[in-house]
C-alpha positions as CSV (number, residue, x, y, z in Angstrom):
1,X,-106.5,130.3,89.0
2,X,-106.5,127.7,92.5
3,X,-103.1,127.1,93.1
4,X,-101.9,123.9,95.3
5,X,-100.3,124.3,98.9
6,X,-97.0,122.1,99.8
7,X,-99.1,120.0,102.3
8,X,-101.8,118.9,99.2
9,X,-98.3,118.0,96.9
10,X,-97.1,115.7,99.6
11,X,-100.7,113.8,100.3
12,X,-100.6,110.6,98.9
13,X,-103.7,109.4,96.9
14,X,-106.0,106.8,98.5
15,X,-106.1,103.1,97.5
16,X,-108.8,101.3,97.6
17,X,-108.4,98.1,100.2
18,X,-111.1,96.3,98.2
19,X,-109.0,96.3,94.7
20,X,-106.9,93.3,93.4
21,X,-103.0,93.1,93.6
22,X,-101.4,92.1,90.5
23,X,-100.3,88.5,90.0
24,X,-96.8,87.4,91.4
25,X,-94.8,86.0,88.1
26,X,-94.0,82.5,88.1
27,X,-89.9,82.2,88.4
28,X,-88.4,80.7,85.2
29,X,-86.8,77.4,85.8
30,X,-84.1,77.5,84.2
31,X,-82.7,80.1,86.4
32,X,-79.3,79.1,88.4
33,X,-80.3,76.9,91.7
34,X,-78.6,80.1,93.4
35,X,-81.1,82.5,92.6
36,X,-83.9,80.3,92.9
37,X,-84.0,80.7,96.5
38,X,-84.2,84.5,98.0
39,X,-81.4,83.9,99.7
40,X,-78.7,81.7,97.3
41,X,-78.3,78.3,98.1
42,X,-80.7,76.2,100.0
43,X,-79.6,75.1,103.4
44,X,-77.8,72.0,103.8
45,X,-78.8,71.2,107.4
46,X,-82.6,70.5,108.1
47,X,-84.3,70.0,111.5
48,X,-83.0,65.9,111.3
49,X,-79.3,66.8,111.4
50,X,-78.3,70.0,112.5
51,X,-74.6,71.1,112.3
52,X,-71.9,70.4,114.6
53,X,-71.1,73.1,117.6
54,X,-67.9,75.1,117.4
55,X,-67.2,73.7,120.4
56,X,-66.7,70.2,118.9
57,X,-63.0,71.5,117.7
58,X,-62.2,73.4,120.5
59,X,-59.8,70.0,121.6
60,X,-57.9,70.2,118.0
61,X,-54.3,71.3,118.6
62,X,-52.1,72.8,115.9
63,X,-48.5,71.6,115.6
64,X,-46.8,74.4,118.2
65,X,-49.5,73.3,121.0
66,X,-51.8,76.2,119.2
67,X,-55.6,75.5,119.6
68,X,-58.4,75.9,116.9
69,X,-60.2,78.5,118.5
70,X,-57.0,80.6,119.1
71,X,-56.2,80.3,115.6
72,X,-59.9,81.0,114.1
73,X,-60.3,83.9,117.0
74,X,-56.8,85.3,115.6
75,X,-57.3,89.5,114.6
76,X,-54.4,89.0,111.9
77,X,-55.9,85.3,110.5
78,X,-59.6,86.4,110.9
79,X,-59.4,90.2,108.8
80,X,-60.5,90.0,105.6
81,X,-58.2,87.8,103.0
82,X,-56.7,86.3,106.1
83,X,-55.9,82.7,105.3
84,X,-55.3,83.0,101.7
85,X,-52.8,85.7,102.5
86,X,-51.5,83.2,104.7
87,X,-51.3,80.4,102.3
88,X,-49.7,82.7,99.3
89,X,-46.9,83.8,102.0
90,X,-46.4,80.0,102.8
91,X,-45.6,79.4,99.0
92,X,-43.5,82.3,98.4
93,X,-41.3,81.4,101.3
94,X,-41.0,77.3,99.9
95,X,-40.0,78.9,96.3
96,X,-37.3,81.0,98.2
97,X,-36.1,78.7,99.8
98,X,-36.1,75.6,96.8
99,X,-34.4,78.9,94.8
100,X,-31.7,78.8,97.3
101,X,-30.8,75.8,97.8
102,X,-30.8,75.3,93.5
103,X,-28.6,78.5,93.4
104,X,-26.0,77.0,95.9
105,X,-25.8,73.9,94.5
106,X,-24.9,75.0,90.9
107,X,-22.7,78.1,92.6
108,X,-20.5,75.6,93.9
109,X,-20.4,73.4,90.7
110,X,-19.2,76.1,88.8
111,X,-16.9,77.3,91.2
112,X,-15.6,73.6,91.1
113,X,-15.2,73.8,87.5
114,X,-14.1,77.4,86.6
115,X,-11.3,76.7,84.4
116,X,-13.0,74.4,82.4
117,X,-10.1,71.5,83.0
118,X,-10.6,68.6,85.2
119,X,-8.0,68.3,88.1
120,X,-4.9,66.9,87.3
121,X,-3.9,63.5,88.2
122,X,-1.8,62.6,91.2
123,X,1.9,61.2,90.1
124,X,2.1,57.8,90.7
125,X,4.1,56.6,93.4
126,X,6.2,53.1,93.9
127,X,3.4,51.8,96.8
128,X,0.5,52.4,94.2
129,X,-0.7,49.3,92.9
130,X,-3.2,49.6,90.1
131,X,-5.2,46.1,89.2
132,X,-6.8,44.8,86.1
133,X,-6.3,42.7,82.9
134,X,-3.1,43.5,80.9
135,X,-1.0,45.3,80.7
136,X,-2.4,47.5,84.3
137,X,-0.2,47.1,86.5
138,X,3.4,48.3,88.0
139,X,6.2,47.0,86.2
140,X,10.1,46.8,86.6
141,X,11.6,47.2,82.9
142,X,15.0,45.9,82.7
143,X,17.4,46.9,80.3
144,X,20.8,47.3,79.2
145,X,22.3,50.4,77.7
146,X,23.0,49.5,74.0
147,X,24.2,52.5,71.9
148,X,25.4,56.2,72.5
149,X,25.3,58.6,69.7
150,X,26.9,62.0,70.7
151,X,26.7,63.8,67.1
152,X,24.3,66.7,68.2
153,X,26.8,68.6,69.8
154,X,30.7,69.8,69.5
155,X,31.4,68.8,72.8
156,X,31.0,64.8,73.2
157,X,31.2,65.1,76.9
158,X,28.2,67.3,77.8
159,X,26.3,64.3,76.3
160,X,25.9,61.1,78.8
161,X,23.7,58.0,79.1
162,X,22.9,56.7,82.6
163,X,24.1,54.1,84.1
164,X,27.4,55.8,81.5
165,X,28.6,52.0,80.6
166,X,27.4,50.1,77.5
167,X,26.7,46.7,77.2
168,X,30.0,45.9,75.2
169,X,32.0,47.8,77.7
170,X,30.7,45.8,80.4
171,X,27.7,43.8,80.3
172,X,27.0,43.6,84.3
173,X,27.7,47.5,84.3
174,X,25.4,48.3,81.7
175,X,21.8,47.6,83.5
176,X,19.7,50.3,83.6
177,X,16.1,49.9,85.5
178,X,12.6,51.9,84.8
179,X,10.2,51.1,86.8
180,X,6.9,52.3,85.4
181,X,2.8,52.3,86.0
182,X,0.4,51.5,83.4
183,X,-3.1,52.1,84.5
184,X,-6.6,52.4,83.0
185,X,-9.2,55.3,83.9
186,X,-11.8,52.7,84.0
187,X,-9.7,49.9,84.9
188,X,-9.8,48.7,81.8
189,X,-13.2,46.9,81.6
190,X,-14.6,49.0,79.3
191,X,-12.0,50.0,76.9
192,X,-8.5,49.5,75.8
193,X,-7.6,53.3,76.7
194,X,-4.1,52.5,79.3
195,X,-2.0,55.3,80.3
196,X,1.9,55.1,81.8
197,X,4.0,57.1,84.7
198,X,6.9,57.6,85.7
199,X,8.4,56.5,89.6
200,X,11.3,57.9,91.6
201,X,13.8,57.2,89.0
202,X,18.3,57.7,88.2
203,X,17.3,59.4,84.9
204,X,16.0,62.4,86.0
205,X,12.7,61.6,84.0
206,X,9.4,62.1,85.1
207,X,5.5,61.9,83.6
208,X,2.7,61.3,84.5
209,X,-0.4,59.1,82.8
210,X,0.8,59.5,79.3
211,X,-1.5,57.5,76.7
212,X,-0.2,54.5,75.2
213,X,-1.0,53.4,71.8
214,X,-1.3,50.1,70.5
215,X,0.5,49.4,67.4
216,X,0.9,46.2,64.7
217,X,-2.0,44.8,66.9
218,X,-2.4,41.1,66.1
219,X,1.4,40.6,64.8
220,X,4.5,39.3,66.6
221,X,5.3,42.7,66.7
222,X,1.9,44.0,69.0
223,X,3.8,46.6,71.2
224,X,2.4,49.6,73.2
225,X,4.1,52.8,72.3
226,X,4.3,56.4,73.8
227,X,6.5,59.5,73.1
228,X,6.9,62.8,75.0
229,X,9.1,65.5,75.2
230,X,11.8,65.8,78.1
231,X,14.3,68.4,79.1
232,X,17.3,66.2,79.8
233,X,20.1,67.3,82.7
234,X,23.5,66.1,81.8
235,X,26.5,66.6,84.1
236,X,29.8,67.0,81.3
237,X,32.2,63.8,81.9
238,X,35.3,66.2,81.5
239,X,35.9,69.7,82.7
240,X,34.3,72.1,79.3
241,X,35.5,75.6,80.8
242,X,38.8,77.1,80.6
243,X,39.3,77.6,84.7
244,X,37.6,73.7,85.0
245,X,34.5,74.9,87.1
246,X,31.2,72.6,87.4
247,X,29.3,72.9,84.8
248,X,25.4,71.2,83.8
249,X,24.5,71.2,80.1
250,X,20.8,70.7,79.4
251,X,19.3,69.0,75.9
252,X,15.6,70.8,76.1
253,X,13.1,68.8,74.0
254,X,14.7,65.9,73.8
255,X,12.5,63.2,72.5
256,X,11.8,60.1,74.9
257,X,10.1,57.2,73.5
258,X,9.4,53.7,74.2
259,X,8.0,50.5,73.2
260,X,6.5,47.9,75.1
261,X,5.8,44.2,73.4
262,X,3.5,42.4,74.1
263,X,4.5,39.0,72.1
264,X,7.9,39.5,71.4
265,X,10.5,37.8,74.1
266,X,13.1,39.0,76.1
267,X,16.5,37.5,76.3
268,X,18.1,40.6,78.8
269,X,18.7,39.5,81.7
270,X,19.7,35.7,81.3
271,X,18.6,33.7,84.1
272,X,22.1,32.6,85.5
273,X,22.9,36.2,85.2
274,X,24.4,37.7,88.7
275,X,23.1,41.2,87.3
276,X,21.1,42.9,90.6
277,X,17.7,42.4,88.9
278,X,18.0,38.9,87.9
279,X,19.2,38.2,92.0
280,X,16.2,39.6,93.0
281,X,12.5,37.9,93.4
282,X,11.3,36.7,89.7
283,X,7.7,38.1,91.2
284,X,8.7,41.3,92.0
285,X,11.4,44.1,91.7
286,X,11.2,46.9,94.5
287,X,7.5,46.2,94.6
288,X,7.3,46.2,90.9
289,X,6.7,43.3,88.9
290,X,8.8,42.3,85.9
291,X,7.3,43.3,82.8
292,X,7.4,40.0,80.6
293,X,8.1,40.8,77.0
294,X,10.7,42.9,74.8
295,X,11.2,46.7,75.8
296,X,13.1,49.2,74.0
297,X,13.4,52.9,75.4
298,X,15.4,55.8,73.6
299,X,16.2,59.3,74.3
300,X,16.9,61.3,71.3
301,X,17.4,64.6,70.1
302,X,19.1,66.9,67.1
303,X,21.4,69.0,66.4
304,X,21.0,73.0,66.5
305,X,20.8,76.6,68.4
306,X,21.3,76.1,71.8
307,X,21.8,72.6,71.8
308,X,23.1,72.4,74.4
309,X,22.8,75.2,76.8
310,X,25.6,74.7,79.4
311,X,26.6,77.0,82.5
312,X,28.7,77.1,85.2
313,X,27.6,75.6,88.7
314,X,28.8,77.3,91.9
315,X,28.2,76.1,95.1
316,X,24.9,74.3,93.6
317,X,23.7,77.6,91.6
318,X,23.7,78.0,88.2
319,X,26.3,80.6,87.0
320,X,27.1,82.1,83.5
321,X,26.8,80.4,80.4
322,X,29.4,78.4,79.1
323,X,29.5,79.2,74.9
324,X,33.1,78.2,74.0
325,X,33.5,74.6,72.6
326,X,30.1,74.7,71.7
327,X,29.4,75.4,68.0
328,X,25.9,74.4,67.0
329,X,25.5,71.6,65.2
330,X,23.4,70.1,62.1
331,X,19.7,68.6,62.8
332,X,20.7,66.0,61.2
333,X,23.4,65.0,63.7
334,X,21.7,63.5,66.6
335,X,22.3,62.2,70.0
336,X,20.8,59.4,71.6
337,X,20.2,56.7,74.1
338,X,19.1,53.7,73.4
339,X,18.4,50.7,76.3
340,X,16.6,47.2,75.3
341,X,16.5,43.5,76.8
342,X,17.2,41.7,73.7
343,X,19.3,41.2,70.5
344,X,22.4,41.1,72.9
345,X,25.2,42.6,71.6
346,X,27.4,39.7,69.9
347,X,31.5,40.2,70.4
């Protein structure tokens, strides 16, 4: 049997030049515009208006002094992803930085308010001058001490009432002055919310922007009230050890409260009075005005354990406790001080 060599495998077979080629199908139309053309999209420029030179931005100039051609000839620009690395770097670093700026700003308004509390407000002080409608303002409250009650403790002289003389032991000796702030946190054009501190004061008592409340509103008896507790300082009268030493007694939690009217009148001091106050400018007391209407301030406080607590004073320190003379008392034996400007004590 003929067998073929390698050369005959690889011959080709002839083709006739004189035979037709098949027809070239017609492209379907609705093919995408890209693929209608062999190569994508159809040229945008024609023979009319050709496009601009590279050389027509070779003048543009970036904002360091950089020009185009330096930035579009860059190696680490022109690679492969180039600008869009470029761009995605540019946005990561503006979130960083808005992210850090957010972060600080919260950082330091938590660290403003850690403990939760708003910072306290300052004491008032005789030159501050608060301004508004009624009753804002600094005011002088002058009164006369009316009553002592000593009944809380076994000891009458650890108990004492500045200025230490009552009105029926001597009415120009019995004056006693507060001189007090009343302010509003809005200034009180908004609500009726008024608070009320204390000044440099004889009475050892001090407080700062307690709330006042308004009771009987409407009646002849309208009056702002407040209460707080105080730890009252007293200085015995009369020696209450055996070897006489100094001694200080103090009354803790004794109840200070007071009421300012605001209809009812005042007949304390009189006008022809020679009492310090009334000598003094009608306008203004130690750069306080006169409040205008009835006051009446107490300081009051029951019977019990360790009422009082007394102890020796040496050389200005506190020493041992002083225990003898000094039976408790019932709660309901109280001592007080009580100071008004009216219903003057009649002989």
């Amino acid at each position: 049997m003929p067998t073929r060599t390698t050369s005959e495998l690889n011959r080709l077979s002839a083709i006739a030049e004189d035979s037709d080629a098949p027809a070239i199908p017609q492209k379907a139309a609705h093919r995408p515009a890209s693929r209608r053309f062999g190569l994508g999209y159809p040229p945008r420029h024609d023979h009319e208006s050709p496009p601009p030179p590279y050389t027509s931005f070779a003048d543009v100039l970036g904002p360091n002094g950089e020009k185009f051609n330096d930035v579009r000839n860059n190696k680490h620009i022109a690679r492969r992803g180039g600008w869009k690395r470029l761009c995605i770097i540019g946005i990561v670093a503006a979130a960083v930085i808005v992210g850090l700026v957010v972060g600080l700003v919260v950082g330091m308004h938590h660290k403003g308010n850690k403990s939760g509390v708003p910072p306290a407000a300052p004491a008032a002080s005789p030159n501050s001058q608060p301004s508004g409608p009624f009753p804002i303002g600094s005011y002088s409250l002058t009164t006369f001490l009316d009553t002592v009650n000593t009944n809380c403790t076994s000891n009458p002289n650890t108990w004492r009432c500045f200025p230490y003389t009552t009105y029926d032991q001597s009415a120009a000796q019995s004056e006693a002055v507060f001189n007090w702030i009343v302010s509003s946190p809005d200034g009180g054009s908004k609500s009726a919310n008024f608070t009320i501190s204390s000044t440099d004061n004889p009475f050892s008592i001090e407080f700062s922007n307690i709330p006042l409340q308004l009771w009987d509103k409407g009646t002849d008896s309208e009056r702002y009230a407040f209460q707080l507790p105080i730890d009252k300082p007293v200085s015995p009268s009369a020696p209450i050890t055996a070897d006489n030493s100094n001694a200080i007694c103090y009354f803790n939690r004794t109840t200070l409260q007071a009421y300012l009217y605001t209809k009812k009148g005042k007949t304390y001091p009189a006008a022809s009075s020679t009492s310090p106050s009334s000598t003094t400018s009608s306008s203004t007391i130690s750069g306080h005005q006169p409040w205008p209407y009835a006051v009446k301030i107490e300081q009051v406080i029951s019977g019990g354990g360790d009422v009082p607590q007394c102890f020796k004073k040496i050389n200005g320190n506190t020493g041992d406790r002083v225990t003898a003379g000094l039976a408790p008392k019932r709660a309901t034996d109280q001592c007080s001080c009580l100071y008004q400007n009216f219903d003057l004590p009649t002989a």
